[in-house]
N, CA, C, O and CB atoms as a CASP TS submission, in Angstrom:
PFRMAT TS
TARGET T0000
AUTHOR 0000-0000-0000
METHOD Language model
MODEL 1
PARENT N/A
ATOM      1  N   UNK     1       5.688 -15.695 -11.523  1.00  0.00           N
ATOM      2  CA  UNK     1       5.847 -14.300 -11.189  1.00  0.00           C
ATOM      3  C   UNK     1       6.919 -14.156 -10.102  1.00  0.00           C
ATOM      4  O   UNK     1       6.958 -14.757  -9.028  1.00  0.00           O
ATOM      5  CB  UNK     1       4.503 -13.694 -10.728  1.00  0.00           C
ATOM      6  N   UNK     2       7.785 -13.243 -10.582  1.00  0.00           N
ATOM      7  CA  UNK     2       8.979 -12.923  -8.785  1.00  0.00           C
ATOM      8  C   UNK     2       8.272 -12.095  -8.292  1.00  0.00           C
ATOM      9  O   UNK     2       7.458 -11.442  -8.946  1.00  0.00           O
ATOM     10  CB  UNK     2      10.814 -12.104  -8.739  1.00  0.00           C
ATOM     11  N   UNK     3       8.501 -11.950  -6.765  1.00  0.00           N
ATOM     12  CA  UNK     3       8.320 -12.160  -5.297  1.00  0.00           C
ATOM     13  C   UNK     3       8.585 -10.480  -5.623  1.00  0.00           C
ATOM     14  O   UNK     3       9.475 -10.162  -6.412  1.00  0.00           O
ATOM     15  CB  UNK     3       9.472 -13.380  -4.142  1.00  0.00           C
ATOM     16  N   UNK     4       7.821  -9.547  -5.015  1.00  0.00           N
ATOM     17  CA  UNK     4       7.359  -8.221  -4.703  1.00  0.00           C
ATOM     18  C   UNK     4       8.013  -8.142  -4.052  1.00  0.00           C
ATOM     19  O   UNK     4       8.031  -9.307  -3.657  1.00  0.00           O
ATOM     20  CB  UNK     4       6.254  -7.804  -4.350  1.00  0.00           C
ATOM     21  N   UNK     5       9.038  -7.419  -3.227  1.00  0.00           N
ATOM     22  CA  UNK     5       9.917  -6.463  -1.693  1.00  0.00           C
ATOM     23  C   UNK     5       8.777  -4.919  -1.923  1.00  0.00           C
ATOM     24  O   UNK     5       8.765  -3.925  -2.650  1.00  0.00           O
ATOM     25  CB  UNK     5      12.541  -5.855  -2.123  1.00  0.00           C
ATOM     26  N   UNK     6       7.878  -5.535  -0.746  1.00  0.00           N
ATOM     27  CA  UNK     6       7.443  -4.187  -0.596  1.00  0.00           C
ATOM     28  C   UNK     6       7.505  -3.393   0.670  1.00  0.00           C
ATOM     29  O   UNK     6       6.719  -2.503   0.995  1.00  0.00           O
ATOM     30  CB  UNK     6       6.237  -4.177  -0.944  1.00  0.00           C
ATOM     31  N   UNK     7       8.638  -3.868   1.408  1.00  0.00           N
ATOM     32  CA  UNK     7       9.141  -3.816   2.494  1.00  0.00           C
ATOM     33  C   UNK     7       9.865  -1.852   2.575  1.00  0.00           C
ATOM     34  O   UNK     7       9.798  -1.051   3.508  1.00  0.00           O
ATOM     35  CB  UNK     7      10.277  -5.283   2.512  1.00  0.00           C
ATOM     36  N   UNK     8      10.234  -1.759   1.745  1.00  0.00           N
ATOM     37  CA  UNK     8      11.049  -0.265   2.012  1.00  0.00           C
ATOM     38  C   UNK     8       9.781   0.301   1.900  1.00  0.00           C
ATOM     39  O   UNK     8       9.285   0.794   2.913  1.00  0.00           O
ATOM     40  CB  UNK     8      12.383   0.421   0.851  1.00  0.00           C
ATOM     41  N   UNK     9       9.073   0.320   0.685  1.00  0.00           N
ATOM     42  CA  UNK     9       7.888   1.397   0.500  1.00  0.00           C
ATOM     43  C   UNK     9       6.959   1.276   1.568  1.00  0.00           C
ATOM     44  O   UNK     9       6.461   2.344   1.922  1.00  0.00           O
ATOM     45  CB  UNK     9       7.060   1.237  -0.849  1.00  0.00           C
ATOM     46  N   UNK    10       6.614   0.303   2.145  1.00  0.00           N
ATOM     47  CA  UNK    10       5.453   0.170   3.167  1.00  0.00           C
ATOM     48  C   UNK    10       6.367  -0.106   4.444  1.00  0.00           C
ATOM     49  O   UNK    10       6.057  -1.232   4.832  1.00  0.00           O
ATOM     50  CB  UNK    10       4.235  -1.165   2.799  1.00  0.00           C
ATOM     51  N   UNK    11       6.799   0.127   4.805  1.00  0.00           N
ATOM     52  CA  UNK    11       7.505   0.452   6.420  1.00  0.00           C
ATOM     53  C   UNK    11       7.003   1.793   6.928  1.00  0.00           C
ATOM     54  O   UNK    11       6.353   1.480   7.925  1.00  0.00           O
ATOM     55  CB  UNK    11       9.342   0.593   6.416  1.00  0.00           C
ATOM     56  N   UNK    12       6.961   2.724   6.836  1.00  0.00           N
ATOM     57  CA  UNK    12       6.387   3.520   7.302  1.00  0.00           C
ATOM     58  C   UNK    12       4.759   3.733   7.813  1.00  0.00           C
ATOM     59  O   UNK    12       4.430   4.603   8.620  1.00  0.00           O
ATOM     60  CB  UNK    12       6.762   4.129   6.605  1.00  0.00           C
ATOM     61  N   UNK    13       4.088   3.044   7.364  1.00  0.00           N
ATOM     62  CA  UNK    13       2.933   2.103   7.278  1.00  0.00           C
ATOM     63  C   UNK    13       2.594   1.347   8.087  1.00  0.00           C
ATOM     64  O   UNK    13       2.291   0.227   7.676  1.00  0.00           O
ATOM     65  CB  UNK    13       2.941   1.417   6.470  1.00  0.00           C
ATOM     66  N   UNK    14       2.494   1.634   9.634  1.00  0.00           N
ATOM     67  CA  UNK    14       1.646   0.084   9.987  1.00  0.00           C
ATOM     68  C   UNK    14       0.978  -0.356  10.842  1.00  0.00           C
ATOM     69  O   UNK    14       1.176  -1.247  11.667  1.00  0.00           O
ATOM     70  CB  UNK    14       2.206  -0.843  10.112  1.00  0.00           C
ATOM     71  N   UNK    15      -0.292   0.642  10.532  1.00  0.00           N
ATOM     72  CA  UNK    15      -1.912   0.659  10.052  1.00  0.00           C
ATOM     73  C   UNK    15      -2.273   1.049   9.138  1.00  0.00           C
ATOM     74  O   UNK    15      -1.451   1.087   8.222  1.00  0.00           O
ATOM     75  CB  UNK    15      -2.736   1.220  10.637  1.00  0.00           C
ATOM     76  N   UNK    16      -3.623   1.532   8.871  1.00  0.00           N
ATOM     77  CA  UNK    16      -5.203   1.612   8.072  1.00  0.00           C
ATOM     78  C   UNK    16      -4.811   0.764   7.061  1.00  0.00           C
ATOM     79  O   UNK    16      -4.505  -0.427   7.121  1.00  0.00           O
ATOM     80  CB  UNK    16      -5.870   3.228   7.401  1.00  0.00           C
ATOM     81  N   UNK    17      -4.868   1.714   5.885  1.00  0.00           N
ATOM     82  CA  UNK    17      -5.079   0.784   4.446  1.00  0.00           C
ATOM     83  C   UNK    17      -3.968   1.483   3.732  1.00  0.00           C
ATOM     84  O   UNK    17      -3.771   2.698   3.731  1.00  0.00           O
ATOM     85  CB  UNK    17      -6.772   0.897   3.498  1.00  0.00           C
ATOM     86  N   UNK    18      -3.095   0.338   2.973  1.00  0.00           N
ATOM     87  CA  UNK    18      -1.869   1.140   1.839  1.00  0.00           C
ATOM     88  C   UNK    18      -3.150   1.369   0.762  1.00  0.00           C
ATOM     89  O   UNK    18      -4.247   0.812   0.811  1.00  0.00           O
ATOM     90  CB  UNK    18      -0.126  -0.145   1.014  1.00  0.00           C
ATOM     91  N   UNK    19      -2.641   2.427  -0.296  1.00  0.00           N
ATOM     92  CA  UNK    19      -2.840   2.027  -1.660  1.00  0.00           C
ATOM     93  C   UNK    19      -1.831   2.021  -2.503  1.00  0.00           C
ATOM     94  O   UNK    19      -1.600   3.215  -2.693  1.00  0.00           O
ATOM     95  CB  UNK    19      -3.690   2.702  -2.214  1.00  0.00           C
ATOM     96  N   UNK    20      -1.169   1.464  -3.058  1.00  0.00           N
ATOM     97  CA  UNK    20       0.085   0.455  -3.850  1.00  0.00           C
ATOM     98  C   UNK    20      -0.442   1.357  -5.422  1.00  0.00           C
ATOM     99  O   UNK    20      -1.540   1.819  -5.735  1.00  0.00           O
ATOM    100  CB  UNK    20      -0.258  -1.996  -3.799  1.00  0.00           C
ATOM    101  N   UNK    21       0.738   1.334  -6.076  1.00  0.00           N
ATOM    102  CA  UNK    21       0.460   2.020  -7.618  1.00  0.00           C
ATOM    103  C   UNK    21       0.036   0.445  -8.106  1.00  0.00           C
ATOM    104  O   UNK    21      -0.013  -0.589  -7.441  1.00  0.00           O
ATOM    105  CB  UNK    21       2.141   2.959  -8.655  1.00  0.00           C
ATOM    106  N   UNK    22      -0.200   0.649  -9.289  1.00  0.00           N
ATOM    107  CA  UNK    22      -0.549  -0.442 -10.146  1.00  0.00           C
ATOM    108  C   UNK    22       0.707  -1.833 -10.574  1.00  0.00           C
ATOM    109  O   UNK    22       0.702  -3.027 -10.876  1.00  0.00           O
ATOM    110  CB  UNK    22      -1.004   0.404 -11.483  1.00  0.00           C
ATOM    111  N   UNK    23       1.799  -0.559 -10.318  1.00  0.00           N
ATOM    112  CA  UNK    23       3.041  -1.648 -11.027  1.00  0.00           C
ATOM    113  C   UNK    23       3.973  -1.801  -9.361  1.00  0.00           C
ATOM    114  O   UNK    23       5.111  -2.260  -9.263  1.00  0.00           O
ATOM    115  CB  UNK    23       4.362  -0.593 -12.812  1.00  0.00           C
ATOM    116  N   UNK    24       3.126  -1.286  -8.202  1.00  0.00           N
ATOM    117  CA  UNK    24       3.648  -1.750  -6.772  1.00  0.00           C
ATOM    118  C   UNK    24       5.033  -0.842  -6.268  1.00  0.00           C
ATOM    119  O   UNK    24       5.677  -1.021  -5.234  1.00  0.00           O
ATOM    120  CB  UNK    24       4.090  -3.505  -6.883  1.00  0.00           C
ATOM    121  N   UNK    25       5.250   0.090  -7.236  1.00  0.00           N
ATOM    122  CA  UNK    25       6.615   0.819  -6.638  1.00  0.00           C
ATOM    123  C   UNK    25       6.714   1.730  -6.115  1.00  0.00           C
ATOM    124  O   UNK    25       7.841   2.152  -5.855  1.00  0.00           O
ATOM    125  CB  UNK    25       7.431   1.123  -7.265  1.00  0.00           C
ATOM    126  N   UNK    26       5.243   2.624  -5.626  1.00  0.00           N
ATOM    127  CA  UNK    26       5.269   3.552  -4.548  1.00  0.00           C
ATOM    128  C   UNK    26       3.953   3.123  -3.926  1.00  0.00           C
ATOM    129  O   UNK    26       3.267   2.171  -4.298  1.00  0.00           O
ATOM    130  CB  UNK    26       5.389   5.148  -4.978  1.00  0.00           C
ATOM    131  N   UNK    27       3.702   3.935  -2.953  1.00  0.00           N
ATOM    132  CA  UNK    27       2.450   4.432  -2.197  1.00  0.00           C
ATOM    133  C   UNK    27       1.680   5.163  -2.760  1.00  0.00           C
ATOM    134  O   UNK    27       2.416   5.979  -3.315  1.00  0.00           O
ATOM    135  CB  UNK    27       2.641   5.071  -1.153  1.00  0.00           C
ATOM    136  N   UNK    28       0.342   5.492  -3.061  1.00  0.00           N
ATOM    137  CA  UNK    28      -0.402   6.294  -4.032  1.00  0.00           C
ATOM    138  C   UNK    28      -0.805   7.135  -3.035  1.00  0.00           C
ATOM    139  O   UNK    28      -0.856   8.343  -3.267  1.00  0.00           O
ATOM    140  CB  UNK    28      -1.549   5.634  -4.947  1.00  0.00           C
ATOM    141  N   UNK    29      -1.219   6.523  -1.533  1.00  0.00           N
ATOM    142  CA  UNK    29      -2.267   6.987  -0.629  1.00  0.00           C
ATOM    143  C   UNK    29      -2.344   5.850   0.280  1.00  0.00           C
ATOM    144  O   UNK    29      -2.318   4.630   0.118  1.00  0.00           O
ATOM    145  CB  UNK    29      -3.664   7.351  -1.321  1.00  0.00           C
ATOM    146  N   UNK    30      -2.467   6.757   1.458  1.00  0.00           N
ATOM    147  CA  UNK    30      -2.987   5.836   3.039  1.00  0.00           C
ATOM    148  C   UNK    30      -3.939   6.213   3.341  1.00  0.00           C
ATOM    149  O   UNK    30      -4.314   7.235   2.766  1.00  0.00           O
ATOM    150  CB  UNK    30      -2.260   5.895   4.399  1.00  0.00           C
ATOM    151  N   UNK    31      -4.693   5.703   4.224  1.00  0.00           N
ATOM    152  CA  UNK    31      -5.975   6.500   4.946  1.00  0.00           C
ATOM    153  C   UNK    31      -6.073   5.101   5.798  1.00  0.00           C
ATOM    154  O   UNK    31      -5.646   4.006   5.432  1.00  0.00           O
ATOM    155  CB  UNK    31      -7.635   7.114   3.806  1.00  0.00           C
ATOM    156  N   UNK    32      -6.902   5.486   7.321  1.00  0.00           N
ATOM    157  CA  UNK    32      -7.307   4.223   7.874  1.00  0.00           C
ATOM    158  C   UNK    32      -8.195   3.869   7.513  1.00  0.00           C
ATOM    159  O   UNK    32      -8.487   2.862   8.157  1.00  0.00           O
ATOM    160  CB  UNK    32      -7.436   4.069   8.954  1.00  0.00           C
ATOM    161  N   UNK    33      -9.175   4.168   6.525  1.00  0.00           N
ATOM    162  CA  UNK    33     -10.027   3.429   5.818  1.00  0.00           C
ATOM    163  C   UNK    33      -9.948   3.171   4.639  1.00  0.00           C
ATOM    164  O   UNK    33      -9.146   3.974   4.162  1.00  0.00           O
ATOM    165  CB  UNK    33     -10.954   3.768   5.890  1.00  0.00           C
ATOM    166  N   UNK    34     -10.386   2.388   3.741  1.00  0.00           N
ATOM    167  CA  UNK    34     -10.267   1.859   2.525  1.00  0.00           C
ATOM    168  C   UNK    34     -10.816   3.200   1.403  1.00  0.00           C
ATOM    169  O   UNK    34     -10.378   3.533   0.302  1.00  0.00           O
ATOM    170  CB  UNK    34     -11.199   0.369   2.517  1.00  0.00           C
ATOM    171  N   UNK    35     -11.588   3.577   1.975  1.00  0.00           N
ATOM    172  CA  UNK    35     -12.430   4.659   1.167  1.00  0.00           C
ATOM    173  C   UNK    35     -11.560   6.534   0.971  1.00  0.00           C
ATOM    174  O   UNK    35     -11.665   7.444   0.149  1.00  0.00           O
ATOM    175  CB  UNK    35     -14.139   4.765   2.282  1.00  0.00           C
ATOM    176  N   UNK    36     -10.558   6.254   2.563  1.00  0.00           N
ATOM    177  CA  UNK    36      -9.803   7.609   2.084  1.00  0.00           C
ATOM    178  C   UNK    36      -8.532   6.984   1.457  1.00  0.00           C
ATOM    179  O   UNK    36      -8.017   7.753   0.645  1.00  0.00           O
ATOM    180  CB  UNK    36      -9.391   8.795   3.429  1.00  0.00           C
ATOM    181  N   UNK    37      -7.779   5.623   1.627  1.00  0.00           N
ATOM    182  CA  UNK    37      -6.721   5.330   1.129  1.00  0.00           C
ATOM    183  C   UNK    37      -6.980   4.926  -0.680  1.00  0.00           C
ATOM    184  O   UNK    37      -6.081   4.594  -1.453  1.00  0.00           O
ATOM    185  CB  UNK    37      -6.171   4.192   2.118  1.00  0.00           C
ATOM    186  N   UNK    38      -8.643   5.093  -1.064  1.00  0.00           N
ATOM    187  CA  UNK    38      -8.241   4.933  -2.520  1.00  0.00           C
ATOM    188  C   UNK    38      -8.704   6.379  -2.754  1.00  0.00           C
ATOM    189  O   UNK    38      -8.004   6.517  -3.758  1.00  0.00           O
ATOM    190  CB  UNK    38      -9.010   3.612  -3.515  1.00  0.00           C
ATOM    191  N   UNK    39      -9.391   7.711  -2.628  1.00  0.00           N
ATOM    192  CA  UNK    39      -9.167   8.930  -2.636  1.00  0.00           C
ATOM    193  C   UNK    39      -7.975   9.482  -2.925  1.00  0.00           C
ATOM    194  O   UNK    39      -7.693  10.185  -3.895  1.00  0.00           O
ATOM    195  CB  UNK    39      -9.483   9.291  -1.710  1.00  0.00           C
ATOM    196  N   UNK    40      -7.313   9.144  -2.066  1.00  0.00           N
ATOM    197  CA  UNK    40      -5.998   9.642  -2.157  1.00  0.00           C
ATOM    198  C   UNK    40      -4.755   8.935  -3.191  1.00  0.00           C
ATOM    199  O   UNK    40      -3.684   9.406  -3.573  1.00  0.00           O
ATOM    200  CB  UNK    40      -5.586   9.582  -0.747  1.00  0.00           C
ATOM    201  N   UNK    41      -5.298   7.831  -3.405  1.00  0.00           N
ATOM    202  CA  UNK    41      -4.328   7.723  -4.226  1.00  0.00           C
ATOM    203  C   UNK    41      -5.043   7.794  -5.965  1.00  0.00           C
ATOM    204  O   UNK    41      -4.377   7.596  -6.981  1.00  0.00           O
ATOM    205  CB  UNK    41      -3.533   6.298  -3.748  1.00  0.00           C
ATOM    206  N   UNK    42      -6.218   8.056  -5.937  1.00  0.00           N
ATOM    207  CA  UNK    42      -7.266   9.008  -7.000  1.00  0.00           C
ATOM    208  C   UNK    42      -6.251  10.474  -7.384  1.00  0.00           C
ATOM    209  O   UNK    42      -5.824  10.975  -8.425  1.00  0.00           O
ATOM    210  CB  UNK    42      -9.105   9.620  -5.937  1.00  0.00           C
ATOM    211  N   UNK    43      -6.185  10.722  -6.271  1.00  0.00           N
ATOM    212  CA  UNK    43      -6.116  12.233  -6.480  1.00  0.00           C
ATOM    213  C   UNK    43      -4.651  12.424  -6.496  1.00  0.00           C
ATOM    214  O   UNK    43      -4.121  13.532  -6.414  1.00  0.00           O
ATOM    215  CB  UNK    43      -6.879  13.165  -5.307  1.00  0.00           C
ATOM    216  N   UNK    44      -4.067  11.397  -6.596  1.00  0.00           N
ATOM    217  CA  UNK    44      -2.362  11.367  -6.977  1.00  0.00           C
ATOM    218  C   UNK    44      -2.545  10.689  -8.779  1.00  0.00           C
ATOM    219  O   UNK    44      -1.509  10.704  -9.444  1.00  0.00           O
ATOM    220  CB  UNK    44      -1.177   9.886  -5.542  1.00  0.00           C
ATOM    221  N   UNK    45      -3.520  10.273  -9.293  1.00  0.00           N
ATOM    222  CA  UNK    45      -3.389  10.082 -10.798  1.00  0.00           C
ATOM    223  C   UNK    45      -3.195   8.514 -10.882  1.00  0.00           C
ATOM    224  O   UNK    45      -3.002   7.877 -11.918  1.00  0.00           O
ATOM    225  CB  UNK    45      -2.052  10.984 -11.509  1.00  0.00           C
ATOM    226  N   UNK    46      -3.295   7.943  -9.423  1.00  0.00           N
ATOM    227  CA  UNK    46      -3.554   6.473  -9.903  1.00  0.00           C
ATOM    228  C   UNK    46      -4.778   5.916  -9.967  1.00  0.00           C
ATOM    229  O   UNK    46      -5.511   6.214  -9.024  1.00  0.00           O
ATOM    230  CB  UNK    46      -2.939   5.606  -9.177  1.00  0.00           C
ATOM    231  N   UNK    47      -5.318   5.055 -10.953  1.00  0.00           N
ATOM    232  CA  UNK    47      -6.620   4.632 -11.927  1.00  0.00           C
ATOM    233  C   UNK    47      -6.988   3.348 -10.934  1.00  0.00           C
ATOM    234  O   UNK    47      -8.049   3.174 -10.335  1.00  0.00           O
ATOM    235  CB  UNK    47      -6.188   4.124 -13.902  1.00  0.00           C
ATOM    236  N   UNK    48      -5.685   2.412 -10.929  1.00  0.00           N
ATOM    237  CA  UNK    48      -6.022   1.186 -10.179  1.00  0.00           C
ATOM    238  C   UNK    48      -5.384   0.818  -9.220  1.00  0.00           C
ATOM    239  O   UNK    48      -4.983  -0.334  -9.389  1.00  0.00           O
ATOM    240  CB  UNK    48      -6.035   0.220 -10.799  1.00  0.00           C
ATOM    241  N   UNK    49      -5.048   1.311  -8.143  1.00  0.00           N
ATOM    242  CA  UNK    49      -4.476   0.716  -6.901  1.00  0.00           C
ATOM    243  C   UNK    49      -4.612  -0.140  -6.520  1.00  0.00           C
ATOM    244  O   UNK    49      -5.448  -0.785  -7.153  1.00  0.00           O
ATOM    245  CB  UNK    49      -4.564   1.066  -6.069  1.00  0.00           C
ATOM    246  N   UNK    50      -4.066  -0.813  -5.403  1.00  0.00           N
ATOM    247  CA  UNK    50      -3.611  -2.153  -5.447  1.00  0.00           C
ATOM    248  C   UNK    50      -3.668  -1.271  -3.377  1.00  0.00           C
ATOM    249  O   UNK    50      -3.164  -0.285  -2.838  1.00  0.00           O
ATOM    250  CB  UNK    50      -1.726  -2.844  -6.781  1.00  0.00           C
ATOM    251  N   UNK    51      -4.765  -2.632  -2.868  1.00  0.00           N
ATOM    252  CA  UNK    51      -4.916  -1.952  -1.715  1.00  0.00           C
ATOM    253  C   UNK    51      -4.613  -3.124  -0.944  1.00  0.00           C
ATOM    254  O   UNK    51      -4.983  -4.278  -1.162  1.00  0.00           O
ATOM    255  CB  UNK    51      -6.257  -1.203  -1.460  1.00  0.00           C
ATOM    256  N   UNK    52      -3.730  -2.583   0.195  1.00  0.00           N
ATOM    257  CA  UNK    52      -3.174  -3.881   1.423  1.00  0.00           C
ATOM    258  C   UNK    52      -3.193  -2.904   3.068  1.00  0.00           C
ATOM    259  O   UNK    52      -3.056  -1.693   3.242  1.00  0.00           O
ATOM    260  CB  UNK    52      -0.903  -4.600   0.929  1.00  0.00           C
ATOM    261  N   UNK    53      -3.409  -3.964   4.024  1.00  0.00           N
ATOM    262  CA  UNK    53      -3.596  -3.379   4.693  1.00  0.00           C
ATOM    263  C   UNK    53      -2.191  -2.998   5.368  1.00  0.00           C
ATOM    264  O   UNK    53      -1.233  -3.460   4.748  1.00  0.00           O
ATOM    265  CB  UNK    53      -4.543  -3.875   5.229  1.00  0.00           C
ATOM    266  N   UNK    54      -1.931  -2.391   6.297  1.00  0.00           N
ATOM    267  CA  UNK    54      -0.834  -1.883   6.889  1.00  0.00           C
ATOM    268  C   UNK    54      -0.654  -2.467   8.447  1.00  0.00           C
ATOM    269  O   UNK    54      -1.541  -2.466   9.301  1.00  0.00           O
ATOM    270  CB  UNK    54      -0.970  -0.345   6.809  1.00  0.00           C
ATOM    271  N   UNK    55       0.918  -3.042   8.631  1.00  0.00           N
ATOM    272  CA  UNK    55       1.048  -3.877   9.904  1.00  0.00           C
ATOM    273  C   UNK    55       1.972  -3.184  10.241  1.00  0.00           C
ATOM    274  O   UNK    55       2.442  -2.230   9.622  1.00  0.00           O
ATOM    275  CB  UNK    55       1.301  -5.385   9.943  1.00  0.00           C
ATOM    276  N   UNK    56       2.405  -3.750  11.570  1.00  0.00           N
ATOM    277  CA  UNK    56       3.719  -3.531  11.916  1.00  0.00           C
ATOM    278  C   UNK    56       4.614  -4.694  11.534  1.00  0.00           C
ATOM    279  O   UNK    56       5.795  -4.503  11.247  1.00  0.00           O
ATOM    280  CB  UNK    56       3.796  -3.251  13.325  1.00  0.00           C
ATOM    281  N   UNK    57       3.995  -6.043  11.525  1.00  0.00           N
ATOM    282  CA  UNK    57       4.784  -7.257  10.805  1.00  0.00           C
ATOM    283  C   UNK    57       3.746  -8.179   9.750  1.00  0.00           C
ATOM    284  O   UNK    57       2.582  -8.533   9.941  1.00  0.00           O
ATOM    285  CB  UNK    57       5.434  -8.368  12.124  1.00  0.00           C
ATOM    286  N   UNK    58       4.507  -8.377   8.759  1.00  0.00           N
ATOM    287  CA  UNK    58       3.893  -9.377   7.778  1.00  0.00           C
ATOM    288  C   UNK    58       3.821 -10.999   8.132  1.00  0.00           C
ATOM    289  O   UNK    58       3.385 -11.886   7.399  1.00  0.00           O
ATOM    290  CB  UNK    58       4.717  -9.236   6.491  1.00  0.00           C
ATOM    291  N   UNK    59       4.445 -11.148   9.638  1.00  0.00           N
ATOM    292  CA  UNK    59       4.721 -12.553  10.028  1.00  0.00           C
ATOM    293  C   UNK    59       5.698 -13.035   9.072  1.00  0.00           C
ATOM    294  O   UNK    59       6.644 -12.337   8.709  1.00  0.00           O
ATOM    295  CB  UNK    59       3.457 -13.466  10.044  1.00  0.00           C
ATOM    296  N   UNK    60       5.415 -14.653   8.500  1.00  0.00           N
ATOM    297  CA  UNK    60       6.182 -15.401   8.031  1.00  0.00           C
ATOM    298  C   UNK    60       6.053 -14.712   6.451  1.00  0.00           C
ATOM    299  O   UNK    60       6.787 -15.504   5.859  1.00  0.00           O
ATOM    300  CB  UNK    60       5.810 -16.940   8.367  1.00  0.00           C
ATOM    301  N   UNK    61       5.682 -13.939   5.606  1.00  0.00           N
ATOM    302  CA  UNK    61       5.348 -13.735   4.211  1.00  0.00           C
ATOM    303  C   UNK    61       6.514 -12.523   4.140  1.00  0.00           C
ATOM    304  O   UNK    61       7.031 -12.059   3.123  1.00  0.00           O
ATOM    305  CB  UNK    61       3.551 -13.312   3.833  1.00  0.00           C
ATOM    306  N   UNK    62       6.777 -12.137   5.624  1.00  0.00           N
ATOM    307  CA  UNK    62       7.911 -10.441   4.876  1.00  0.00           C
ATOM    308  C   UNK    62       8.377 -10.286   6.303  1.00  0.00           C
ATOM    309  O   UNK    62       7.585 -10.469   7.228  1.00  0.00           O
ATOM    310  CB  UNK    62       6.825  -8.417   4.037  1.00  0.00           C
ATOM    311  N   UNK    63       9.889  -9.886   6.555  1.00  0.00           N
ATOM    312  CA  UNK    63      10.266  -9.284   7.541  1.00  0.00           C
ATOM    313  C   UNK    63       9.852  -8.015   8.242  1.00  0.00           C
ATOM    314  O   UNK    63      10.444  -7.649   9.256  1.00  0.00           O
ATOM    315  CB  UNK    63      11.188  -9.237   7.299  1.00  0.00           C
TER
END
């Protein structure tokens, strides 16, 4: 599998919880909890999000 850049879309991001579309190319929904960041990305029409948490750095895995 190649290597995800999810660096532009999730920069703005960094705390609570992302929720990631299914195929990873936008944001569906944030919330600082897990329970409003998949709500929200519910109520944007995504089925299966893809949930990560939100930093200010990924360390050694992402700039």
């Amino acid at each position: 599998m190649k290597p995800i850049d999810l660096t532009k879309i999730t920069k703005n991001y960094t705390s609570g919880w992302i929720a990631l579309s299914s195929d990873y190319k936008k944001v569906a929904g944030w919330g600082r909890t897990i329970k409003v960041a998949l709500e929200r990305a519910r109520a944007d029409g995504e089925k299966k999000p893809v949930l990560m948490k939100g930093a200010k750095s990924y360390g050694p895995i992402a700039p």
